[in-house]
N, C-alpha and C positions, 0 to 999 in steps of 0.2 A: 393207543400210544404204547410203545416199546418200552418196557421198564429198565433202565440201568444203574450203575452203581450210584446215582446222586439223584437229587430232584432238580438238583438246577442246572443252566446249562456248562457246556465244557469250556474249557477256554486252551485252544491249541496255537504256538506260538503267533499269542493275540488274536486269532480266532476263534470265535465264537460258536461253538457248535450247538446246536439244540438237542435237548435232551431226547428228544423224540427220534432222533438219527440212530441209523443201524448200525450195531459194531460185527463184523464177521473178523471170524480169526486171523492178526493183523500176518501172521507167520506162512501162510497160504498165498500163493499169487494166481493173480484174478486178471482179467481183460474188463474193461469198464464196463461195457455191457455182463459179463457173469457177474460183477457185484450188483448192480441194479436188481438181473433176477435172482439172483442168492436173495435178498434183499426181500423181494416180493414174498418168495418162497418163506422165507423166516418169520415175514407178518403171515403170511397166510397162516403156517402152522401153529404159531404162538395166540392167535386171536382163533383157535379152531374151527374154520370157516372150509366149508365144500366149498371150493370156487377152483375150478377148473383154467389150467395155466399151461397155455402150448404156442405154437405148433412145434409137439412131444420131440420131433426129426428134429427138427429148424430153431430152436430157440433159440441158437447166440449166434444167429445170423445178422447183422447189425443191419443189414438189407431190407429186413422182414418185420412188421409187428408184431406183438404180443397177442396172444387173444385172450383175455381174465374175461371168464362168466360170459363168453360167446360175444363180448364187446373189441372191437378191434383199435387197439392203444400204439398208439409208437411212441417210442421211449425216447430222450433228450436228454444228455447231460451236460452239465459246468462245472469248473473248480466251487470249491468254497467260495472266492472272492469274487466271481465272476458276474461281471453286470449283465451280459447277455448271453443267452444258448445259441447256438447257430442249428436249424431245424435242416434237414435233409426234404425235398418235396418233390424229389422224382416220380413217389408214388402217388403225388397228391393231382397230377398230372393225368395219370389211367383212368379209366373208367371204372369202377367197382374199388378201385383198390387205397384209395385213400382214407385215413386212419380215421374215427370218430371222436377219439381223444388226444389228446397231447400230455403225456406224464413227467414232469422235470422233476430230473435228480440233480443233486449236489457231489459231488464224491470227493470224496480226500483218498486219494489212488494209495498213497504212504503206506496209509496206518487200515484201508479198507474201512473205512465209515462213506456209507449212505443216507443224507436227508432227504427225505420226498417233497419239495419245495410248492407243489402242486398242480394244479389242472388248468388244461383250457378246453372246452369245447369248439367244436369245429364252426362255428357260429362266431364265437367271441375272437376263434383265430384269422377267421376271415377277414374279421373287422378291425384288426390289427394292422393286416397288411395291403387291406384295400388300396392304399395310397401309393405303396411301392411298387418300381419300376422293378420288376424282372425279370432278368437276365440270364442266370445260370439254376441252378437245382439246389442251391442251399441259399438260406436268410437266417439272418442274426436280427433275434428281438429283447429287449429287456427283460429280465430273467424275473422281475418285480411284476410281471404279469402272469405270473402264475401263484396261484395261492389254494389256500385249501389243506394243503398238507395228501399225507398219503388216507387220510378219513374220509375227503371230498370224492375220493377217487369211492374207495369202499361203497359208501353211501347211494354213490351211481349208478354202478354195477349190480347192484342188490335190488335199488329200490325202482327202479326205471326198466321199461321195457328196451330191446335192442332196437326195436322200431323206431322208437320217441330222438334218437338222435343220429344225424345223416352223416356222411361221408363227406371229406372234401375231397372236392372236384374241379378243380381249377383247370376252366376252359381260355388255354391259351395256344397265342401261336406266335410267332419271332417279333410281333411287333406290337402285339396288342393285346392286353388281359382284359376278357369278358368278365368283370364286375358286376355289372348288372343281371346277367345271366345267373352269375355264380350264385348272388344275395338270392334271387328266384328261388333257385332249386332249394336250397337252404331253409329257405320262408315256407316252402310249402309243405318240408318234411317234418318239420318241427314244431311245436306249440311255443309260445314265450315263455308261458309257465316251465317250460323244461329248456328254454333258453340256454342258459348258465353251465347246465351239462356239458363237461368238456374233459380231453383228456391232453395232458402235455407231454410232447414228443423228448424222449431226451435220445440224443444220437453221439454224433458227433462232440469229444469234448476241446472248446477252442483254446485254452489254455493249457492243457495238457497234452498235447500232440505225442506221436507216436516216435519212437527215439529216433529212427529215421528219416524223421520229417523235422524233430529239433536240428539234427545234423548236418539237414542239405538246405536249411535258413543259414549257415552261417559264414559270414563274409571273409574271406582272405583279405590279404590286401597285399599288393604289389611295390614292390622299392625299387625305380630305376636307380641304377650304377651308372657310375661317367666313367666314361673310358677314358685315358690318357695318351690315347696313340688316335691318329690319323680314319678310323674307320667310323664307317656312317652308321653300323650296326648300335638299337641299342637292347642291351641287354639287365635283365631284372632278377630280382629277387623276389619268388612268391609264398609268403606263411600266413601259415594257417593258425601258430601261434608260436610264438608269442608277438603279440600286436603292437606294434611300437610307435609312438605318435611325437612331431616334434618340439621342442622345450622353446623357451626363449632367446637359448643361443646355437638355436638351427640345430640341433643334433637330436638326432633320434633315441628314443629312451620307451624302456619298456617294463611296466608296474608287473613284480608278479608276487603272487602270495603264495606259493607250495615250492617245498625244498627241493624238489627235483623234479623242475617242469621239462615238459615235451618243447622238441625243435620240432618241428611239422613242415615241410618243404613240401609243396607244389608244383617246385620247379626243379630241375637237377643242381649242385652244384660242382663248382669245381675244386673248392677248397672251404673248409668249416674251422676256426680254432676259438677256442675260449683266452682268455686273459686274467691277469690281474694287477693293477697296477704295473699294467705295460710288460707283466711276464707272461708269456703264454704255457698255461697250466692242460691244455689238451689239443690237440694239431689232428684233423684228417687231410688228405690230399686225395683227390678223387685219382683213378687211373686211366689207361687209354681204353679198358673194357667195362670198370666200372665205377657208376659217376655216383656221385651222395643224391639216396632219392629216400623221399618219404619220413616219417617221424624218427628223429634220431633219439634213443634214451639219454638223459643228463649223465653223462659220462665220469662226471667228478662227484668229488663228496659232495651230501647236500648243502643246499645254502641255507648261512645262516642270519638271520635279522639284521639290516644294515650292512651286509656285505652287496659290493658292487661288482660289477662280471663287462669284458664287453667282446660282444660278440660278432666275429668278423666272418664276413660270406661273401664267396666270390663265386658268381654266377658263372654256369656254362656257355664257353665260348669268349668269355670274357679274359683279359690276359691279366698275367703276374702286377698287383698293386692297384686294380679296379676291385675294388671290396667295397662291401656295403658293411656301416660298421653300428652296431646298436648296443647301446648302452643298458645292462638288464640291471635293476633297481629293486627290492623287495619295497612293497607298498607298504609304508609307515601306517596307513589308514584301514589296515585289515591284517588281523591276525594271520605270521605264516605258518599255513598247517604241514603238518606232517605226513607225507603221504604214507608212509608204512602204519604209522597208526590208526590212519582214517581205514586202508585196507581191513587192518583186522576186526576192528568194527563192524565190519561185512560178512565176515568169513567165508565160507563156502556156498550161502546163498544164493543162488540163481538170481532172485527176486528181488534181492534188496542191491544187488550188483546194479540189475538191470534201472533201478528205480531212482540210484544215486547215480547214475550217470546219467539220465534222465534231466534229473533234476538239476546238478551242477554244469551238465552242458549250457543249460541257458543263464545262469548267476556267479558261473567262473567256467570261464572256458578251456584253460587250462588245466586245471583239475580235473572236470570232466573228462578229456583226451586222455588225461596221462591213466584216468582208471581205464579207459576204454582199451588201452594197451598195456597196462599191466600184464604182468608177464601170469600175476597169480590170479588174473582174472578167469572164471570159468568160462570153460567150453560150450555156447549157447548158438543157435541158429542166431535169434535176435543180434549179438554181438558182432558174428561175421556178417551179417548182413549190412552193422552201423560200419566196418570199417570200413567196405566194399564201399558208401555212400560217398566216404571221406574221398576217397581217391577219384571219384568222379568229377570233386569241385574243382572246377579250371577259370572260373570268371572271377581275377584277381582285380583291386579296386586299387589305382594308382594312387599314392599319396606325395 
């Protein structure tokens, strides 16, 4: 067990951490697989144990297993709260190359804590998913199947020869998994008494996706406009935020909670103004060469609690008095944040940029955006990479 500053367990906004989880410097930034093996490494050093940890070239290969004490482990990870890991089994597929253990981690990506959740052997794994139809190269299993903690793991590798436990080998082909085959090979390399030997794969984690995969889950959504003249043409309105859904008396309206949220267009327009009680406090007009495209920054002072805005958009191609007209509202049910403050909270951090936008992409959408263009956001591959994703979404959802 890992000694930290308590005996009892943590308790992080309501979760539960075990004391037994690894803290790595939370100031550092990590890829989920480098906290796992920082992690490993960390036990290894602290419980001063020779146990040899490669392939020395290859280790943050997310592709490849671990090798700890000449045993061949594939790593799997989950959030904290996660009921299921989803395993990767392209290599369970080959011949020689399928893992012998399955090792599940926990990670809290934030703050860099790893819990070692525990083992499965390739035996106990098999028996897991004998029953499923597969399809593709990943499964998701209940994360409550794995126990042991990161000692079950030790205990195996030390006291067990590499012999005593086999490889999965899942002999399949587009329409049929050799089960019976598989349980064979299984039964005859193993003993029962060494049954239980397993190792849990942590890989891929499913709640924590990678920021350009939180980015290109998220839905636009499409506003036709009526035209008022004689043409069959029809033309829309596509954002990407703010979301605006409609009230009781047909009118579009849209919750936001940060003082200067992003306009995000999809589609060109022709004309953008703000209002206020019917004065119009910001006016664009697109031109013959160039039309309003892409996130527009909130142009006015920020808003403030209980202030109402409404926002008129008139699509390209569409004529003078065909506007789409949305009524922007600050959400009474969630505090509105400040985005220069939330900024500097941040500072110059690479990591904690990349990790809050990360995370508020998927629990406020707009928030997330407006940091993802922040004008004071740093200069990171990762970032031009999320913008680049944005501009790609074109499958707008009619409303």
């Amino acid at each position: 067990m890992i000694k930290n500053s308590s005996q009892n367990n943590y308790y992080l906004e309501g979760i539960e951490i075990s004391n037994e989880a690894i803290f790595l410097d939370p100031e550092k930034q990590f890829s989920i697989r480098e906290l796992i093996i920082e992690s490993l490494k960390k036990i290894i050093k602290e419980k001063k144990l020779k146990l040899s940890l490669g392939p020395e070239l290859d280790l943050l290969n997310i592709k490849r297993p671990v090798i700890l004490n000449k045993f061949d482990i594939q790593l799997v990870s989950s959030g904290m709260l996660a009921d299921e890991v989803e395993i990767d089994i392209e290599n369970c597929k080959e011949k020689g190359k399928g893992p012998q253990l399955f090792l599940a981690a926990q990670v809290e990506e934030d703050l860099n804590i790893v819990f070692f959740k525990g083992l499965l052997t390739s035996q106990e794994f098999i028996k897991i998913i004998k029953k499923r139809d597969i399809k593709s190269n990943k499964i998701s299993i209940p994360i409550s199947h794995f126990n042991g903690g990161i000692d079950k793991l030790l205990r195996y590798i030390r006291l067990l020869d590499t012999k005593t436990i086999p490889r999965v080998e899942l002999d399949i082909n587009p329409k049929v998994v050799n089960w019976d085959l598989i349980t064979r090979k299984i039964k005859l390399s193993v003993t029962a008494a060494l049954g239980t030997a397993g190792l849990i794969i942590f890989g891929p984690n499913i709640l924590q996706p990678k920021l350009v995969a939180n980015l290109s889950s998220l839905t636009p959504k499409d506003y036709e406009v009526k035209s008022f003249t004689r043409s069959s043409t029809k033309n829309s309105v596509c954002l990407l935020t703010p979301i605006a859904y409609k009230n009781d008396n047909n009118e579009l309206v849209a919750k936001i909670n940060i003082d200067k949220p992003i306009i995000y267009l999809l589609k060109p327009l022709n004309e953008l103004s703000i209002s206020i009680d019917k004065n119009i406090v910001w006016k664009k007009i697109a031109s013959s060469t160039e039309k309003i495209n892409g996130p527009i920054y909130w142009p006015i002072k920020p808003i403030k609690t209980k202030d109402k805005y409404k926002l008129l958009l008139r699509p390209q191609g569409s004529p003078f008095g065909s506007n789409l007209v949305i009524n922007l509202e600050t959400d009474q049910n969630i505090p509105l944040t400040n985005i220069d403050n939330f900024i500097d909270t941040l500072g110059d951090n690479k990591r904690k940029w990349i990790k809050a936008i990360n995370k508020k992409i998927k629990s406020n959408r707009n928030l997330g955006i407006s940091l993802l263009f922040s004008k004071k956001a740093p200069d990171t591959k990762e970032l031009e990479k999320a913008k680049l994703q944005l501009d790609k979404l074109n499958a707008c959802e009619s409303i």
